[in-house]
Biotite code that builds the C-alpha atoms (Angstrom):
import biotite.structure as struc

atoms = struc.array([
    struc.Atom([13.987, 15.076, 3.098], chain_id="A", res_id=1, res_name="UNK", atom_name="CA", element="C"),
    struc.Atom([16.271, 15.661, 0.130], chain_id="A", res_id=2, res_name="UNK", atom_name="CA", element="C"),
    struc.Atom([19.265, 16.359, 2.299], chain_id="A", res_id=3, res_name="UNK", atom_name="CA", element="C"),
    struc.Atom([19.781, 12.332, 3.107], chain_id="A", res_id=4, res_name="UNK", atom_name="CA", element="C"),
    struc.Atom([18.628, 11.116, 0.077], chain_id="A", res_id=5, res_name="UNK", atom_name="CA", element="C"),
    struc.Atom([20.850, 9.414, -1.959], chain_id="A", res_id=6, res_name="UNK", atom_name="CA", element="C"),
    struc.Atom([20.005, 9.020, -5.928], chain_id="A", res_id=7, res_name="UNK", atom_name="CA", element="C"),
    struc.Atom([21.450, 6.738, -8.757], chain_id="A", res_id=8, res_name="UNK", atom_name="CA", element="C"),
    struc.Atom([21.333, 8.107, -11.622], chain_id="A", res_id=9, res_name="UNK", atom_name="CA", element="C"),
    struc.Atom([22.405, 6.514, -14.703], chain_id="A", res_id=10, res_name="UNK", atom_name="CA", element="C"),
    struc.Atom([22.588, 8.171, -18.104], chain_id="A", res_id=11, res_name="UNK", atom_name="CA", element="C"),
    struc.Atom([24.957, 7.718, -20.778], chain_id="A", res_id=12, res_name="UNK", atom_name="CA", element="C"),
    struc.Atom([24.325, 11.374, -22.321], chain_id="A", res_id=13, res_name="UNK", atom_name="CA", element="C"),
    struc.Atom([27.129, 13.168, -20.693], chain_id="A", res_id=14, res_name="UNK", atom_name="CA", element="C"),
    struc.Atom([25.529, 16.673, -20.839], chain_id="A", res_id=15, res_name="UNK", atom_name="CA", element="C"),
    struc.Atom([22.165, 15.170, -19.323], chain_id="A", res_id=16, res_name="UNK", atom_name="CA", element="C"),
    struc.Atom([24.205, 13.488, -16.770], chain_id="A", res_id=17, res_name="UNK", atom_name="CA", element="C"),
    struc.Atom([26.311, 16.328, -15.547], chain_id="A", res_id=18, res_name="UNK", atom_name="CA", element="C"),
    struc.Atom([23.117, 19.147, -15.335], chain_id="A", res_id=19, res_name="UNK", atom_name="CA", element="C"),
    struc.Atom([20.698, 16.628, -14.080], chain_id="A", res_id=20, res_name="UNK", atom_name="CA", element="C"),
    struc.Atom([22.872, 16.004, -11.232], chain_id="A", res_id=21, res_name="UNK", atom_name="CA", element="C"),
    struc.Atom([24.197, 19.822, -10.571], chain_id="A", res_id=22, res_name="UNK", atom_name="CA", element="C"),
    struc.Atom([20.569, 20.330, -10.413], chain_id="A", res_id=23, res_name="UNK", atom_name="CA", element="C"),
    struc.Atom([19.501, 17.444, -7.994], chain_id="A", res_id=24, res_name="UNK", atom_name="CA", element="C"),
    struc.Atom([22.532, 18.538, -5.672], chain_id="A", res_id=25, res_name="UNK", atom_name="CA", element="C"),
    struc.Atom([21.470, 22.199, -5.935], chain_id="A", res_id=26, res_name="UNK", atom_name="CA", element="C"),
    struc.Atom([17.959, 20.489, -4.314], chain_id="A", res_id=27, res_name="UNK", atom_name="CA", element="C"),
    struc.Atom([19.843, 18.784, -1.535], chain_id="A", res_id=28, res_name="UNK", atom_name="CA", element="C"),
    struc.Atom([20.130, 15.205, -2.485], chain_id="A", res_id=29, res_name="UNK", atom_name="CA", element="C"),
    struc.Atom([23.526, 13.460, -2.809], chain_id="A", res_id=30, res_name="UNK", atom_name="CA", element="C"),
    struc.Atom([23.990, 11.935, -6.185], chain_id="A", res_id=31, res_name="UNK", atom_name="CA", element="C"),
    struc.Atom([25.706, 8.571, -7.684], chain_id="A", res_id=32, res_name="UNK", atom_name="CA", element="C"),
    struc.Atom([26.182, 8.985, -11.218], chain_id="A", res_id=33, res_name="UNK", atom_name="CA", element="C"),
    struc.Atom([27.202, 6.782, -13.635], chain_id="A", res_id=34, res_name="UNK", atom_name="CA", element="C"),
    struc.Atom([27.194, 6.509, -17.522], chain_id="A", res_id=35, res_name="UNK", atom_name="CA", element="C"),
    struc.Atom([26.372, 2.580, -18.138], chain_id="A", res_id=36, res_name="UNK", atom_name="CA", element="C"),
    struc.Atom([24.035, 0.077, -16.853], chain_id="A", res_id=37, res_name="UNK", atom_name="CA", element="C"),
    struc.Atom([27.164, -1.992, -15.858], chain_id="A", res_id=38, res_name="UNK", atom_name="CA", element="C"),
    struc.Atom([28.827, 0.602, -13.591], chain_id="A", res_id=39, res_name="UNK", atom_name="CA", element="C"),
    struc.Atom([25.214, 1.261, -12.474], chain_id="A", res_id=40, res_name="UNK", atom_name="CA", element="C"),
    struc.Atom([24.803, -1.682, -11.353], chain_id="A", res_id=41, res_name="UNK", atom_name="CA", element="C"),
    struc.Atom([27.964, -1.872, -9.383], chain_id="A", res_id=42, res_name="UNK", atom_name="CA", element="C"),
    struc.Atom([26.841, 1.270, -7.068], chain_id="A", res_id=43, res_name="UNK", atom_name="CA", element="C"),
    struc.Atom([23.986, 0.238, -6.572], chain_id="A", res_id=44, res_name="UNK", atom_name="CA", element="C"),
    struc.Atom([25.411, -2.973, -4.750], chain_id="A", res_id=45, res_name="UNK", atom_name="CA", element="C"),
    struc.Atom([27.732, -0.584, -3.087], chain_id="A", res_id=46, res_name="UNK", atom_name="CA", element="C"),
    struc.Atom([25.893, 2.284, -2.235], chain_id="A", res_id=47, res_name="UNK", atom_name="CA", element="C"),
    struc.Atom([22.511, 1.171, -1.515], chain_id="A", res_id=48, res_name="UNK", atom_name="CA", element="C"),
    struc.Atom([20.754, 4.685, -2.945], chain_id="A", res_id=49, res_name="UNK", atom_name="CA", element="C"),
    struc.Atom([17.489, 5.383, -1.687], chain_id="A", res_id=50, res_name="UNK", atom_name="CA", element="C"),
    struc.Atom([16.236, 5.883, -5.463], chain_id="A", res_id=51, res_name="UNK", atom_name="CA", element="C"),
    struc.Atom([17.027, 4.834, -8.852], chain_id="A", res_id=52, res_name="UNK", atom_name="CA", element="C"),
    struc.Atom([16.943, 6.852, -11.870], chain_id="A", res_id=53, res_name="UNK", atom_name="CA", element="C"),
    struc.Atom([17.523, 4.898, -15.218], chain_id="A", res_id=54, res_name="UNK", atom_name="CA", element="C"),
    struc.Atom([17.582, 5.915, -18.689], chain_id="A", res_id=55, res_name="UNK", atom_name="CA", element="C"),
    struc.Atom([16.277, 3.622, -21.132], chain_id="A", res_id=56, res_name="UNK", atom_name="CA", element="C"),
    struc.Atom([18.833, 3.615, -23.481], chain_id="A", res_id=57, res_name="UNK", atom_name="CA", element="C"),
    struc.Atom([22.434, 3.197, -22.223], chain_id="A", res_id=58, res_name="UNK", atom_name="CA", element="C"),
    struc.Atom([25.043, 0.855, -23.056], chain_id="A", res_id=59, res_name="UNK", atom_name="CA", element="C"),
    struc.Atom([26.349, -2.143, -21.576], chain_id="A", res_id=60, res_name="UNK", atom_name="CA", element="C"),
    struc.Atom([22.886, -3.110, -19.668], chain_id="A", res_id=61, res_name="UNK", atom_name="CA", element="C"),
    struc.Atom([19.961, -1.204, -20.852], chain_id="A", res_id=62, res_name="UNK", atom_name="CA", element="C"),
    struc.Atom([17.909, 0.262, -18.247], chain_id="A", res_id=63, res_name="UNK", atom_name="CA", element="C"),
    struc.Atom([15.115, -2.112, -18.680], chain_id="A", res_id=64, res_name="UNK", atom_name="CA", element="C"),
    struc.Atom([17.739, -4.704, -17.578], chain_id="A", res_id=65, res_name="UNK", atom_name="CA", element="C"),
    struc.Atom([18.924, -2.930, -15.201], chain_id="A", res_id=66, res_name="UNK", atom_name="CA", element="C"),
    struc.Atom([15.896, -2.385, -13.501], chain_id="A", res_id=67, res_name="UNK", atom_name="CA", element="C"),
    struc.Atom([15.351, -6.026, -13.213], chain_id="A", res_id=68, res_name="UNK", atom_name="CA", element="C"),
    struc.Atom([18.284, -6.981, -11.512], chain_id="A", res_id=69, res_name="UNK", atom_name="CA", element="C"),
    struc.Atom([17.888, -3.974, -9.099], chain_id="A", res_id=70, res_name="UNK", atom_name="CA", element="C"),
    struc.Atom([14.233, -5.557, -8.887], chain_id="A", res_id=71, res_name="UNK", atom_name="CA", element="C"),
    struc.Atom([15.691, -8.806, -7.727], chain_id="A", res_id=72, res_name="UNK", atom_name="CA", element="C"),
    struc.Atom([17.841, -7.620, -5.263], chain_id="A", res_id=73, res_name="UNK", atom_name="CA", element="C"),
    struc.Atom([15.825, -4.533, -3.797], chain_id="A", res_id=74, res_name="UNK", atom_name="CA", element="C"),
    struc.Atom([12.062, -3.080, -3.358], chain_id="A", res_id=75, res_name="UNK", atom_name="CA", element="C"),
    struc.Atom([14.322, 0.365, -3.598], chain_id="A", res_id=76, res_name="UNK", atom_name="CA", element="C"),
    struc.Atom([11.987, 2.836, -5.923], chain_id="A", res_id=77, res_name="UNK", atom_name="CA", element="C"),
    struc.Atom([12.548, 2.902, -9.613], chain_id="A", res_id=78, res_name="UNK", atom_name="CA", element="C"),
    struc.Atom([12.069, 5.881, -11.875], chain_id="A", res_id=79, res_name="UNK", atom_name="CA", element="C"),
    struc.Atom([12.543, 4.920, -15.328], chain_id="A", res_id=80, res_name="UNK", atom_name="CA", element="C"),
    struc.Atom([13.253, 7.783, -18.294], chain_id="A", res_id=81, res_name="UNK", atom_name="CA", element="C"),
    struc.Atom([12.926, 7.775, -21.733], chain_id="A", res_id=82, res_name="UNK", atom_name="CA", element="C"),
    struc.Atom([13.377, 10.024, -24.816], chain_id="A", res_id=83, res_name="UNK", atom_name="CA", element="C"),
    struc.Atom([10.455, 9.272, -25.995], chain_id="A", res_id=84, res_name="UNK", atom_name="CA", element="C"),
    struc.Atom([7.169, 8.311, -24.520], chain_id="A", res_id=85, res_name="UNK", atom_name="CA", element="C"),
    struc.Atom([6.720, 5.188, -27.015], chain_id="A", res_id=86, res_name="UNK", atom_name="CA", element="C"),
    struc.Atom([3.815, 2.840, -25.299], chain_id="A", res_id=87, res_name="UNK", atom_name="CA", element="C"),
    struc.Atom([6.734, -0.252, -25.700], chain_id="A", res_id=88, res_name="UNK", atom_name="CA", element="C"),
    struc.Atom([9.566, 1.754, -23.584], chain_id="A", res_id=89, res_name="UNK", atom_name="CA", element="C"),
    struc.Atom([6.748, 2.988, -21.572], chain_id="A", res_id=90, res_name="UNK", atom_name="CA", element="C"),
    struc.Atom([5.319, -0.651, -20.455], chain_id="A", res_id=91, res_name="UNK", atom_name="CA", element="C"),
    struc.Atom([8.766, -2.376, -20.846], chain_id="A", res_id=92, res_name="UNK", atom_name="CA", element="C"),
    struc.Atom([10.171, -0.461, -18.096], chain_id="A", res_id=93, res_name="UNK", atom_name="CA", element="C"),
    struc.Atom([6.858, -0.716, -15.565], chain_id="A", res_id=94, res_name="UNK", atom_name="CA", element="C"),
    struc.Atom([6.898, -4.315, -16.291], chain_id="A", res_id=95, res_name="UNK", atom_name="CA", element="C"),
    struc.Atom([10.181, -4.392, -15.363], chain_id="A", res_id=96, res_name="UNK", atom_name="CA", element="C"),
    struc.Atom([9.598, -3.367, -11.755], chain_id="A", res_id=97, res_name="UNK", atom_name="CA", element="C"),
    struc.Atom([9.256, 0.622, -12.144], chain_id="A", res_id=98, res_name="UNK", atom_name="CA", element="C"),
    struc.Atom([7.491, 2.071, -10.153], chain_id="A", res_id=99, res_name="UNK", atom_name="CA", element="C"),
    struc.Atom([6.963, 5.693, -12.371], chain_id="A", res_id=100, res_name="UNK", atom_name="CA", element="C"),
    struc.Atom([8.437, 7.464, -15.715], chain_id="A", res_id=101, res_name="UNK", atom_name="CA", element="C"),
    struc.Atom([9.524, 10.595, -16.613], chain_id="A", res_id=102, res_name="UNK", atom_name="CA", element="C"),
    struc.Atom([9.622, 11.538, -20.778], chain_id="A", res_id=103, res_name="UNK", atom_name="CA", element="C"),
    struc.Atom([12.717, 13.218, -21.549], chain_id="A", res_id=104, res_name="UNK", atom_name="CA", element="C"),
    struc.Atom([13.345, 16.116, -21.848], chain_id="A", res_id=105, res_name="UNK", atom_name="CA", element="C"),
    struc.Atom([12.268, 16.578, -18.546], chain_id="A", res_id=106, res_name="UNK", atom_name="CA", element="C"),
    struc.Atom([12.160, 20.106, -16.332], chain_id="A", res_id=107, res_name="UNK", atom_name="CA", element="C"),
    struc.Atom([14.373, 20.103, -13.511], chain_id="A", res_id=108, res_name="UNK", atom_name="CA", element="C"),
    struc.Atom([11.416, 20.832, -11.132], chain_id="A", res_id=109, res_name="UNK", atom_name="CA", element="C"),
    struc.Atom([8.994, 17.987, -12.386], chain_id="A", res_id=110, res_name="UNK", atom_name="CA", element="C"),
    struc.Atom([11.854, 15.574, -12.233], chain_id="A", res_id=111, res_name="UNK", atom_name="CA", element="C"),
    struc.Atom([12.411, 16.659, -8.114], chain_id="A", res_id=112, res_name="UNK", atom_name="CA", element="C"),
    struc.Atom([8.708, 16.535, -7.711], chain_id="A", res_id=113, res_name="UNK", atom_name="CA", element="C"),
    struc.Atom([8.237, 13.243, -9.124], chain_id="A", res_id=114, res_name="UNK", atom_name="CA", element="C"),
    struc.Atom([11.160, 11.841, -7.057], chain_id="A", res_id=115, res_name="UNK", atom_name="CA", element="C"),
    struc.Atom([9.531, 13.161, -3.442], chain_id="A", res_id=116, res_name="UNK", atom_name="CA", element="C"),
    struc.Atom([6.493, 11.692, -5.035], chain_id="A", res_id=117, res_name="UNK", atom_name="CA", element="C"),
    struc.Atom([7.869, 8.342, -4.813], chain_id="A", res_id=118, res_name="UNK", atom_name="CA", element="C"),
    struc.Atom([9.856, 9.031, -1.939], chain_id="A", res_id=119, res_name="UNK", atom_name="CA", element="C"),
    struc.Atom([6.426, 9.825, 0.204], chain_id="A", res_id=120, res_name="UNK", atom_name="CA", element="C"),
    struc.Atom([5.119, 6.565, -0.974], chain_id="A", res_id=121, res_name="UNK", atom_name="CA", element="C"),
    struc.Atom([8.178, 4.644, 0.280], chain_id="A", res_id=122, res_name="UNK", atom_name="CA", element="C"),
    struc.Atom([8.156, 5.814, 3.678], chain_id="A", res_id=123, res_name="UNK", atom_name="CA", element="C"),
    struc.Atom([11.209, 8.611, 3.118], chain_id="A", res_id=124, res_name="UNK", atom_name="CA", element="C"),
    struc.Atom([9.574, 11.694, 3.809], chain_id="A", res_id=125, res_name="UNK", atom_name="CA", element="C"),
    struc.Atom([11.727, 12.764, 6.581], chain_id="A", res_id=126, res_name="UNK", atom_name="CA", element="C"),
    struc.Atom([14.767, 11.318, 4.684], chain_id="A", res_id=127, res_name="UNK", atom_name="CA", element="C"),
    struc.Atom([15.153, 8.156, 6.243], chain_id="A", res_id=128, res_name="UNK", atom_name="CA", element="C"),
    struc.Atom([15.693, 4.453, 4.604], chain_id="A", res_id=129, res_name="UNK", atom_name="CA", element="C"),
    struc.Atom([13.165, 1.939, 4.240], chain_id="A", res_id=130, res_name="UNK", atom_name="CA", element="C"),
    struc.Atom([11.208, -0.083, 1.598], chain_id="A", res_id=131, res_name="UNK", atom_name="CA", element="C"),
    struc.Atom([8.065, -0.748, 3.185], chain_id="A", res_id=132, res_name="UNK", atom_name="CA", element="C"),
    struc.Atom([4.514, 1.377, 2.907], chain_id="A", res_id=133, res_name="UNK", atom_name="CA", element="C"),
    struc.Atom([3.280, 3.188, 5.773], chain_id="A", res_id=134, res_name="UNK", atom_name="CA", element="C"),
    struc.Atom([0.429, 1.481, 7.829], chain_id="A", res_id=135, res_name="UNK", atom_name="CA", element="C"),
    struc.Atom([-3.333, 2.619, 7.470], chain_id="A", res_id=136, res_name="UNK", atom_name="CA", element="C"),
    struc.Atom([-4.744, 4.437, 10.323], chain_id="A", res_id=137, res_name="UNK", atom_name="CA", element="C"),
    struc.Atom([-6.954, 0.936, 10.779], chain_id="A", res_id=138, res_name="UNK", atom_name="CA", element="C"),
    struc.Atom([-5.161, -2.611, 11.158], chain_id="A", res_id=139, res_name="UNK", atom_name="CA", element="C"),
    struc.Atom([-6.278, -5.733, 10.794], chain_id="A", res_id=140, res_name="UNK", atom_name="CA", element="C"),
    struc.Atom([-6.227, -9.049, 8.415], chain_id="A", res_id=141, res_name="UNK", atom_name="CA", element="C"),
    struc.Atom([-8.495, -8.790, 5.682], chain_id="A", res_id=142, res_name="UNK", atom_name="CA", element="C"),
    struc.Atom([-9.935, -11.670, 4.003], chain_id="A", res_id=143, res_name="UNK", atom_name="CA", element="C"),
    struc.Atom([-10.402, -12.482, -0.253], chain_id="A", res_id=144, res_name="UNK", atom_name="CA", element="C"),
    struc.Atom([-11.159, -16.161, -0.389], chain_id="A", res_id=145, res_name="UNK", atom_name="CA", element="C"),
    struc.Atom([-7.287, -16.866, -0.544], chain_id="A", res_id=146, res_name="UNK", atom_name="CA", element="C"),
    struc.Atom([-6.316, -14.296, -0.326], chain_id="A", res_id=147, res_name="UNK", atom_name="CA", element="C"),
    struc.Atom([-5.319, -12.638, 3.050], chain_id="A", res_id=148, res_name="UNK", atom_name="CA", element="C"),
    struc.Atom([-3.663, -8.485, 3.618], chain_id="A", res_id=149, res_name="UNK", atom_name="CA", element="C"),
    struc.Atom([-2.074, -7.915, 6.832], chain_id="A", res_id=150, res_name="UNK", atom_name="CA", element="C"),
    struc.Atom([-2.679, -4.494, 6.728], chain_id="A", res_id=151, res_name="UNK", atom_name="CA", element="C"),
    struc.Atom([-0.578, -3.641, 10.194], chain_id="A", res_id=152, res_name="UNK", atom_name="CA", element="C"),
    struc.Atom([2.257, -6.646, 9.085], chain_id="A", res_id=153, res_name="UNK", atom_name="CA", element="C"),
    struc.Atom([2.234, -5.394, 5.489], chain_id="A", res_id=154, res_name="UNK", atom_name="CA", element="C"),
    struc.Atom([2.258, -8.566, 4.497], chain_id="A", res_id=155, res_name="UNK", atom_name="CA", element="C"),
    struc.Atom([-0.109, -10.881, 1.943], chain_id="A", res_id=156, res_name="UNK", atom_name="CA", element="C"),
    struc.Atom([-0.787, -14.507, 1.843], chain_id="A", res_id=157, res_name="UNK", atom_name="CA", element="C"),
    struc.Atom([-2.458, -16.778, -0.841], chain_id="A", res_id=158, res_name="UNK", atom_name="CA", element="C"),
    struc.Atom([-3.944, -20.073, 0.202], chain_id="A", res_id=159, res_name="UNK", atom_name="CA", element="C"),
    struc.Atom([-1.422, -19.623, 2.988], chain_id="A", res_id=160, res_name="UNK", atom_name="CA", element="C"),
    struc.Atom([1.849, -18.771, 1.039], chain_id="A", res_id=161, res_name="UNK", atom_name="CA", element="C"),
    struc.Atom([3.796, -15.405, 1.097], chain_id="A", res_id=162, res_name="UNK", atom_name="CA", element="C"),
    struc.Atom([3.349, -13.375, -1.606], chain_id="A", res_id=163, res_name="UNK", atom_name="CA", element="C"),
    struc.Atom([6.270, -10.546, -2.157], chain_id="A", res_id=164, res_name="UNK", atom_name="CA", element="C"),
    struc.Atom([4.941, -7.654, -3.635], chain_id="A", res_id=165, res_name="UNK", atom_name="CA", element="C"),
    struc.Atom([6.684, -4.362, -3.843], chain_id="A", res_id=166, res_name="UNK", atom_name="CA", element="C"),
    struc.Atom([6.008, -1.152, -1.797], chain_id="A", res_id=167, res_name="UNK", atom_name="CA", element="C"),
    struc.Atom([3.719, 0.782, -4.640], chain_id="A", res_id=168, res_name="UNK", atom_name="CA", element="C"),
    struc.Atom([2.200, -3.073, -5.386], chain_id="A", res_id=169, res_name="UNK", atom_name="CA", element="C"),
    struc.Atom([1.531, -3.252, -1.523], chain_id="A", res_id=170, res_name="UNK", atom_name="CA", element="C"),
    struc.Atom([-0.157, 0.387, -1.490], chain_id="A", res_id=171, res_name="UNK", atom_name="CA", element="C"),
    struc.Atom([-2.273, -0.591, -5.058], chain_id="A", res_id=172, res_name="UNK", atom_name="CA", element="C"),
    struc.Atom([-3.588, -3.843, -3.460], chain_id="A", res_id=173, res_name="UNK", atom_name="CA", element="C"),
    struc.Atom([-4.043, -1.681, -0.026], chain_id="A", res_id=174, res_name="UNK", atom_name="CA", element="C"),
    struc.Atom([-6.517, 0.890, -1.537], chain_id="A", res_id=175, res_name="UNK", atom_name="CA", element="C"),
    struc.Atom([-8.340, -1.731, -3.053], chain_id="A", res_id=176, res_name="UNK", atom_name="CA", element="C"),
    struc.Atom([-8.699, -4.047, -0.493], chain_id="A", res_id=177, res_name="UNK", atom_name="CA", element="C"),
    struc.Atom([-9.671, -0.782, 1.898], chain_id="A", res_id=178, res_name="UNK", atom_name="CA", element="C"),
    struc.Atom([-13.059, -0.258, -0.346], chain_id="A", res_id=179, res_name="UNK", atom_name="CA", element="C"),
    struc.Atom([-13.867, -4.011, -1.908], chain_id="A", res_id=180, res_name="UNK", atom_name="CA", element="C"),
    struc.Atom([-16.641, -4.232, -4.291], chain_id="A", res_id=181, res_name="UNK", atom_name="CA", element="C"),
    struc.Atom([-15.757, -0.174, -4.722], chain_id="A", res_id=182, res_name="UNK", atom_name="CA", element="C"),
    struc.Atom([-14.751, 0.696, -8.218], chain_id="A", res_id=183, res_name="UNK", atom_name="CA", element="C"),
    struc.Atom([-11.560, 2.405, -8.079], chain_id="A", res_id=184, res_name="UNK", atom_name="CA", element="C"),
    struc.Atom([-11.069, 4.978, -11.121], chain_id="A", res_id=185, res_name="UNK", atom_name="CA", element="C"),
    struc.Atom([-7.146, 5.192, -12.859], chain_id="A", res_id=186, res_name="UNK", atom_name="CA", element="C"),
    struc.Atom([-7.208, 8.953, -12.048], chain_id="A", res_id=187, res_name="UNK", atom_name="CA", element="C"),
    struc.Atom([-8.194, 8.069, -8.508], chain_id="A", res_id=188, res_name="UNK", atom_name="CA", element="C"),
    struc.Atom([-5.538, 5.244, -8.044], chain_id="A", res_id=189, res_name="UNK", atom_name="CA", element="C"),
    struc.Atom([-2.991, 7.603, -9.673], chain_id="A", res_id=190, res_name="UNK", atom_name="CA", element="C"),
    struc.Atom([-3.416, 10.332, -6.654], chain_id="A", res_id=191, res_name="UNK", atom_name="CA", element="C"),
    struc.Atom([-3.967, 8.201, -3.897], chain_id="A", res_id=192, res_name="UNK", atom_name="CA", element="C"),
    struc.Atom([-0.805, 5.833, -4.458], chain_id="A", res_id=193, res_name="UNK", atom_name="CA", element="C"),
    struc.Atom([1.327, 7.622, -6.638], chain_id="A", res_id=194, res_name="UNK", atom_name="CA", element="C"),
    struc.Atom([0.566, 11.101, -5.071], chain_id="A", res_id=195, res_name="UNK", atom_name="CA", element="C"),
    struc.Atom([-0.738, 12.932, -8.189], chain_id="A", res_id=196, res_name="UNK", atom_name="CA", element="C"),
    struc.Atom([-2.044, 15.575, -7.814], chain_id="A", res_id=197, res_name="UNK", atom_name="CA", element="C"),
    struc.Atom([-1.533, 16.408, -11.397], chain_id="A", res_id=198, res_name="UNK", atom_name="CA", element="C"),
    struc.Atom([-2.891, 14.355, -14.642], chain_id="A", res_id=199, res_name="UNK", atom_name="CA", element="C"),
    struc.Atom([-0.685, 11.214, -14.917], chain_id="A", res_id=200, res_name="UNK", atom_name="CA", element="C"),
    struc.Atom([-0.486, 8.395, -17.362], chain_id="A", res_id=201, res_name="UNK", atom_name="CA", element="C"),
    struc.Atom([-2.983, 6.140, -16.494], chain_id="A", res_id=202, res_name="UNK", atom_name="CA", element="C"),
    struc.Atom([-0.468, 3.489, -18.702], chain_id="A", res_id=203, res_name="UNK", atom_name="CA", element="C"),
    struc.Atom([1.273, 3.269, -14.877], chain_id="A", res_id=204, res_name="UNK", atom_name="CA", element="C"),
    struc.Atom([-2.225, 2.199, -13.377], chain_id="A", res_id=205, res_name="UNK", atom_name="CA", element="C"),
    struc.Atom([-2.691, -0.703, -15.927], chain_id="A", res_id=206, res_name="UNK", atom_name="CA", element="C"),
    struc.Atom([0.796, -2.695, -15.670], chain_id="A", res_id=207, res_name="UNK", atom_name="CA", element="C"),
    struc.Atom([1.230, -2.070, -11.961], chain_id="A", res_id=208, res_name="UNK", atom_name="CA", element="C"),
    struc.Atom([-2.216, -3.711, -11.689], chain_id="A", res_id=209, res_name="UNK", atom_name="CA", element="C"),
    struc.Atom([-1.479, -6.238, -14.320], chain_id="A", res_id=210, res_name="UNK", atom_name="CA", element="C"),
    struc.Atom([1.716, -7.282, -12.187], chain_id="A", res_id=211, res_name="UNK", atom_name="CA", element="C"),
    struc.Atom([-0.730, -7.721, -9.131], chain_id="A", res_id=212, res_name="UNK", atom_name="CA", element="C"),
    struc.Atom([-2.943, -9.754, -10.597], chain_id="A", res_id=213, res_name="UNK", atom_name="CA", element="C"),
    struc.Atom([-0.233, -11.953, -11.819], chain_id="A", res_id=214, res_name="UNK", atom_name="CA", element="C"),
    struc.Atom([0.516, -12.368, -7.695], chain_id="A", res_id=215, res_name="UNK", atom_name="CA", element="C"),
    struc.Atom([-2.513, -12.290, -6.250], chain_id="A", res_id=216, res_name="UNK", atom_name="CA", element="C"),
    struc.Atom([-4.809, -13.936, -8.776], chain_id="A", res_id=217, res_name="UNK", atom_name="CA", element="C"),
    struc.Atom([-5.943, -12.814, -12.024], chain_id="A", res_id=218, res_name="UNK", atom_name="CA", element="C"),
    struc.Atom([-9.401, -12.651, -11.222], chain_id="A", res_id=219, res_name="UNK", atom_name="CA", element="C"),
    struc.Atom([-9.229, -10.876, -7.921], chain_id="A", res_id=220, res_name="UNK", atom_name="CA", element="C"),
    struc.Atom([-9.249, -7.410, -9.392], chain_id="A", res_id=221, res_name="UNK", atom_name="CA", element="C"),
    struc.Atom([-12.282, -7.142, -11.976], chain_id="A", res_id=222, res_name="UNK", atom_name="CA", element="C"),
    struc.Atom([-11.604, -4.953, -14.879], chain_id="A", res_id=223, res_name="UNK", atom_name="CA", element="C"),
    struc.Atom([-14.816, -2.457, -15.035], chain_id="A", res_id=224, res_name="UNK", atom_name="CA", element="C"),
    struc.Atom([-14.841, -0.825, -18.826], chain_id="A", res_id=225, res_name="UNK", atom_name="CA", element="C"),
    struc.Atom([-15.031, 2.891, -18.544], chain_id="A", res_id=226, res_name="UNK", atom_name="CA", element="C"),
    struc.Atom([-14.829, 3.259, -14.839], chain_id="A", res_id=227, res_name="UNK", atom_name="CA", element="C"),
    struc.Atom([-11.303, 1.061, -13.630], chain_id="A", res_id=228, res_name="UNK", atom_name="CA", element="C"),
    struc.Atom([-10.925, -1.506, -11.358], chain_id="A", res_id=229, res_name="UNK", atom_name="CA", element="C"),
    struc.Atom([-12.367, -3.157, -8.407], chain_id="A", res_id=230, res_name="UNK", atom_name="CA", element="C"),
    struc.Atom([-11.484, -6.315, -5.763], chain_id="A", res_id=231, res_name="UNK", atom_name="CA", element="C"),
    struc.Atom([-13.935, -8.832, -5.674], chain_id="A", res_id=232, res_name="UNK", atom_name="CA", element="C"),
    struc.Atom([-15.138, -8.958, -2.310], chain_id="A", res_id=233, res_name="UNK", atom_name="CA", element="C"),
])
C-alpha cells in the first residue's frame, strides 16, 4: 500500500519535519513536505496527496484552517497533530473536517499505523486513489423517515435532497443505519470505523457524530447516557 501513497505533511518544526518524513519514506510512502499552511495549501492543489498530515500550529494558515479549505475542496483523509492533547485543539481540528489525531510527540510506528488506519477506511488498501467507503456485503436503500442511505450508491438523501457527507461520516452513519434501534458503544464505533484495535479517544466518536447530526438531523441519532449512540429506527 505505502509504496503509492502520497502524504502531505506540513510542519513548521524543521527537525520534526525532516525525521518524520525520512521515516515515512523509509516505510514506502512518497512525501510532500512543507513548513506553512500557505505552501501547504499550494501542494495540495498541485499534488493531490492521498493523505494529509497537519500540525496545529504553523504559520501563515494554521492547520485548523487549513484543514477547512482542504475540506472544501476534497473528502481526501485528514490527520490532524498537536503538541498537546488540549480538548480545544483536539475538537477544533475534528470539527474542522479531521478525520483522526495524533498527540505529539508521536512514535514513528503509531504515526504509520494510524495513517494505514485511515487509509483502509478510504478505500486505499492496495494503494490506489479514491475518496469513497467500500460497499457492505448487503445493498440496498434504507429508509429513516427522511432520511434515505444508498448503501450500494453511497449516497444519502433528506426529504429528497443530497446530503454530502465525508468518507468516515458515510461509514459512521453506515454502521448505524446497519443495526437501527441498536445502541452502538464509542469503543465499538472507534474499531469498526476507525479500525482500532487499540483504546482510542472516544473525543473522535462525539464530534464526528455531532457533525452528522448537523446533516442528517439532530434527532436521528439518540444520545444513550452511559452506553453511546443509536439511530432511531
Amino acid at each position: 500500500m505505502a509504496d503509492q501513497t502520497h502524504v502531505l505533511f506540513v510542519e513548521d518544526d524543521d527537525v520534526i519535519r525532516e525525521a518524520t518524513q525520512l521515516a515515512l519514506e523509509r516505510d514506502g510512502f512518497v512525501v510532500t513536505a512543507m513548513p506553512d499552511g500557505l505552501s501547504g495549501l499550494e501542494a495540495f492543489r498541485s499534488d493531490r496527496p492521498d493523505i494529509a498530515l497537519l500540525d496545529v500550529m504553523v504559520p501563515g494558515l494554521d492547520g485548523v484552517s487549513l484543514c477547512r479549505r482542504i475540506r472544501d475542496e476534497s473528502t481526501v483523509p485528514v490527520i490532524m497533530l498537536s503538541a498537546r492533547a488540549d480538548s480545544i485543539d483536539v475538537v477544533l481540528g475534528l470539527e474542522a473536517g479531521a478525520d483522526d489525531y495524533v498527540t505529539k510527540p508521536f512514535d514513528g510506528a503509531v504515526l504509520v499505523a494510524r495513517i494505514r488506519a485511515v487509509l483502509r477506511r478510504f478505500g486505499h488498501a492496495g494503494g490506489g486513489r479514491g475518496d469513497e467507503p467500500a460497499a457492505p456485503a448487503s445493498g440496498g436503500v434504507l429508509t429513516f423517515g427522511d432520511l434515505e442511505v444508498d448503501t450500494e450508491g453511497m449516497e444519502v438523501r433528506r426529504a429528497g435532497q443530497p446530503v454530502a457527507l465525508t468518507p468516515t461520516e458515510m461509514r459512521l452513519l453506515l454502521e448505524f443505519s446497519s443495526a437501527p434501534g441498536t445502541v452502538l458503544s464509542r469503543d465499538k464505533l472507534l474499531e469498526r470505523v476507525w479500525d482500532y484495535g487499540w483504546g482510542g479517544d472516544t473525543r473522535v466518536v462525539d464530534v464526528h457524530v455531532q457533525r452528522l447530526r448537523q446533516k442528517i438531523g439532530q434527532d436521528r441519532i439518540e444520545t444513550v447516557r452511559g452506553f453511546g449512540y443509536k439511530l432511531k429506527a
